[in-house]
N, C-alpha and C positions, 0 to 999 in steps of 0.2 A: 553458443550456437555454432553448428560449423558453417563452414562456406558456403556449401550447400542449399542448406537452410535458408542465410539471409539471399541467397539468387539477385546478389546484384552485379556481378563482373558480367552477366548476360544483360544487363540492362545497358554496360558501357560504366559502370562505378568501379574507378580503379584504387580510392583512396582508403582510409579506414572510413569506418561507419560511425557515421554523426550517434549520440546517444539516445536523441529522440527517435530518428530511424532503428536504430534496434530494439529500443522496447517497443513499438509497435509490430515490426516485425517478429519478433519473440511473442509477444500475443497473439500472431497470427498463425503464428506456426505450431506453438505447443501449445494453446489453449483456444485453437478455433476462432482468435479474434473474440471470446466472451468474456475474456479477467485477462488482467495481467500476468505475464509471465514470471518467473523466480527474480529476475534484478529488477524489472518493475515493480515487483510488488516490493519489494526491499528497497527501493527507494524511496517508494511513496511514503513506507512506512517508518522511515528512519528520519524524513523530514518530518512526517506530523510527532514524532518521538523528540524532536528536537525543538518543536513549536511549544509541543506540552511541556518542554524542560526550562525553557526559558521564561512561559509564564509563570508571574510573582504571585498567579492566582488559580493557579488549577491544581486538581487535585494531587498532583503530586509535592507541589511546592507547600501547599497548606496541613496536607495528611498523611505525610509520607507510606505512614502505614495502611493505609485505605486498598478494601481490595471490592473490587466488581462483585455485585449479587446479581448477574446477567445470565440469563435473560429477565428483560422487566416484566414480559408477560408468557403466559404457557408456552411453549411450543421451542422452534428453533430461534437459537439469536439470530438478532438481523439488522442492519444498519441502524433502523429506525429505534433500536436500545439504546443505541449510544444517545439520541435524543432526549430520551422522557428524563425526564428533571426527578433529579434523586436530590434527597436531601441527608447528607453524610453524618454519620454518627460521630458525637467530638465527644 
């Protein structure tokens, strides 16, 4: 984001930008405050990428080869997929 953008040397912030102030501001800026913005959303998803790698018991660890049949029900995918309980072909 430019300088611009995060509008904080007008608030009085002379320092670099804390991480959590700029993804919030990055979502407010390029995405109207409704999702996160490109290093938000890359973050969030590179932790939960790293949560799923490390357990001894999630689908990547038990099935390597397992791939998503999402959406579980008609329509667009949508959070609530990642929910419904699949049971994985062995």
């Amino acid at each position: 984001m430019t300088e611009r953008e995060l509008d904080l040397r007008h608030h009085g912030w002379e320092g670099e930008t804390p991480l959590w102030l700029y993804i919030l501001k990055e979502a407010s800026v390029r995405q109207a405050g409704d999702r996160l913005g490109g290093i938000g959303a890359r973050i969030v998803a590179e932790v939960l990428h790293g949560i799923i790698a490390a357990d001894p018991e999630s689908y990547l660890a038990l099935l390597p080869d397992w791939t998503p049949t999402l959406p579980a029900r008609a329509g667009a995918f949508r959070l609530a997929d990642l929910l419904v309980p699949v049971t994985p072909a062995r």
